[in-house]
C-alpha positions as CSV (number, residue, x, y, z in Angstrom):
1,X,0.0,0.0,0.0
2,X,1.5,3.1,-1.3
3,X,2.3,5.9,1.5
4,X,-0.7,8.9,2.0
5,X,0.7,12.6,2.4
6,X,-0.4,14.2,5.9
7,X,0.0,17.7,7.8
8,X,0.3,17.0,12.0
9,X,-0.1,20.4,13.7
10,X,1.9,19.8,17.1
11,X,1.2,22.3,20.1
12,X,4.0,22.3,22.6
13,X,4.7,24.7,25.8
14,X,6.0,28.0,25.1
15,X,8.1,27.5,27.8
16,X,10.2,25.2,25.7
17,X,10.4,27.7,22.9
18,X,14.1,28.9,24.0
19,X,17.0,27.0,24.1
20,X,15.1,24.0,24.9
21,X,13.4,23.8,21.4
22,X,15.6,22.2,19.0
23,X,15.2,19.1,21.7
24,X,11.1,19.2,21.1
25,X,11.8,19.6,17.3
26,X,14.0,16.3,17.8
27,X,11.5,14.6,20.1
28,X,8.3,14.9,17.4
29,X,10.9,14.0,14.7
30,X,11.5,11.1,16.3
31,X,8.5,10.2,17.8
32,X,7.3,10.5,13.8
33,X,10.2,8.4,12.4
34,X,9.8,5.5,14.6
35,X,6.3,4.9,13.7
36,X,7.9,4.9,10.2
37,X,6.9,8.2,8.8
38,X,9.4,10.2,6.4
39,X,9.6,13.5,7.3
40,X,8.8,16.2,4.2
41,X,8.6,19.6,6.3
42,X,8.8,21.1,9.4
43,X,7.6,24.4,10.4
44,X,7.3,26.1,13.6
45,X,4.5,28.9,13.6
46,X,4.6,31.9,16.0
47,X,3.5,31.6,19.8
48,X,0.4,32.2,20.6
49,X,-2.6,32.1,23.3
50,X,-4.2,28.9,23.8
51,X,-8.2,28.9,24.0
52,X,-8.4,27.4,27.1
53,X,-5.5,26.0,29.4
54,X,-4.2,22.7,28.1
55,X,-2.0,20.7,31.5
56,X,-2.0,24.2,33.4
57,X,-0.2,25.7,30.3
58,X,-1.7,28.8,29.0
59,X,0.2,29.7,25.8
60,X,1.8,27.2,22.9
61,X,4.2,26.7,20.1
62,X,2.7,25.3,17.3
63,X,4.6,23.0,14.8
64,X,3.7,21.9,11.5
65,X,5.0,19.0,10.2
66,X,4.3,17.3,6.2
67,X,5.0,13.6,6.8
68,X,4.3,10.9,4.4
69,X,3.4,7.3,6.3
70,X,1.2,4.5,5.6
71,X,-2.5,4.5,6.8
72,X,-2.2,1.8,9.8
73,X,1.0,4.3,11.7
74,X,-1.7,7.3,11.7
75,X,-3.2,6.2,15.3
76,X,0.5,4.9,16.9
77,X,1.5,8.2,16.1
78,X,-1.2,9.6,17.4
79,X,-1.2,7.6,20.6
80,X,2.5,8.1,21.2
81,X,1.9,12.0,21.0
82,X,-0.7,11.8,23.5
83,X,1.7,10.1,25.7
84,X,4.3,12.3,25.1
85,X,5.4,14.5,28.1
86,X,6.3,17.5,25.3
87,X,3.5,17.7,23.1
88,X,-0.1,19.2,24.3
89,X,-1.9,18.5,21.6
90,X,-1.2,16.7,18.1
91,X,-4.6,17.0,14.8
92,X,-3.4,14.5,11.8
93,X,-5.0,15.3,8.4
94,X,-4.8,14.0,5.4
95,X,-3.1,16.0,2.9
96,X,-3.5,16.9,-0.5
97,X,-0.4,18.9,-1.1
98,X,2.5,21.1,0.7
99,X,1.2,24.3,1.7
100,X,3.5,27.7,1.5
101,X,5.9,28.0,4.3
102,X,4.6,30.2,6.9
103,X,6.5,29.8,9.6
104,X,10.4,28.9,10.1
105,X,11.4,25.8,8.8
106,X,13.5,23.1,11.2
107,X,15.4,20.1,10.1
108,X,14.9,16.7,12.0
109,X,17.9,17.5,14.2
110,X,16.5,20.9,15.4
111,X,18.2,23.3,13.5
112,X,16.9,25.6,11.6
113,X,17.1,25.7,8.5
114,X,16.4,28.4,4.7
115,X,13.2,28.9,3.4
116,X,13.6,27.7,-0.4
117,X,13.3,30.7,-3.3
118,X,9.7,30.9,-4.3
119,X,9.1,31.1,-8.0
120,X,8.4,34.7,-9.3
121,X,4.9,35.6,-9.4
122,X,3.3,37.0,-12.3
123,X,1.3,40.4,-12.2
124,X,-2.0,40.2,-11.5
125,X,-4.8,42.1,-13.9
126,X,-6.1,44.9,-13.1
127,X,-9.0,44.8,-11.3
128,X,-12.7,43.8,-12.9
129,X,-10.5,43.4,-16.5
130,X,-11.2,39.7,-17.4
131,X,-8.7,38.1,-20.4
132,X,-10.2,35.8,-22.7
133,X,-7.4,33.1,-21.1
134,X,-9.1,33.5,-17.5
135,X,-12.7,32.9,-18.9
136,X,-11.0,29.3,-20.4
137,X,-10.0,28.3,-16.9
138,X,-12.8,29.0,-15.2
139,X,-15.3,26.4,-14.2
140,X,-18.5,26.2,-15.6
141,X,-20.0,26.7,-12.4
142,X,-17.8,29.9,-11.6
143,X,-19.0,30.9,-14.5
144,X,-22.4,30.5,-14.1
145,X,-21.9,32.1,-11.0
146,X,-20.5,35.1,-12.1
147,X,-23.3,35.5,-14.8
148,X,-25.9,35.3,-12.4
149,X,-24.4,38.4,-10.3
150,X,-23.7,40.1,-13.3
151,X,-27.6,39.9,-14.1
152,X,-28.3,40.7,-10.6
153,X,-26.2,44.3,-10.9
154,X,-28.3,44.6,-13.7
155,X,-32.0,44.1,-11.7
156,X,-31.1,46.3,-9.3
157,X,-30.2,49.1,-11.6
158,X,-34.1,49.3,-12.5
């Protein structure tokens, strides 16, 4: 059974945020790679309030990691996160693709690491001019959509 891509979102302690952090980045590395996952991406995000407390802490870390594994390691890694002493919470999904990098990017030993070069990005048109090109792409359905608020401009011109 070929491997499925997935995005863990990791919430840690702040408090672990300092020196301390390249140890959690090696712990959820590991923690991944035992339960033999192989480790695409990963991304701490900024600190940040948690909702309600979570073990008496009040604010995490949160750590996005890309990890391709097969089906069946999904709930061992699950169940070895919640037993971990570092890591509050742990959400695994399913995912479809990489997302942009957001955050700074770690390496499995802790250390951080570049962001890659993005590719240029073209201009965008200006805005409400439509090129014959964009109208190709577009979905029926969008453009059905966009004909029926066109036609409802019009209505509520009368």
């Amino acid at each position: 059974m070929p491997d499925n891509l997935y995005e863990a979102m990791f919430v840690v302690d702040a408090a672990k945020g300092g020196s301390a952090f390249p140890d959690t980045i090696r712990h959820i590395a590991g923690l991944l790679t035992r339960n033999g996952a192989d480790i695409q991406r990963m991304e701490r995000w900024e600190e940040r309030k948690l909702a309600y407390p979570i073990r008496r802490v009040k604010r995490g870390i949160y750590i996005l990691v890309y990890f391709a594994a097969d089906g069946s390691a999904i709930d061992e890694i699950r169940r070895a996160a919640d037993l971990s002493e570092e890591v509050l919470r742990v959400l695994i999904l399913r995912a479809e693709q990489v997302s942009p990098v957001k955050g700074q990017l770690y390496s499995i030993e802790g250390e951080e690491v570049e962001a890659p070069a993005e590719a240029p990005v073209a201009e965008a048109p200006a805005a409400g001019a439509e090129t014959p090109a964009a109208d190709a792409e577009k979905s029926e359905a969008e453009q059905d959509a966009d004909d029926a608020a066109e036609g409802e401009a019009a209505d509520t011109s009368l």
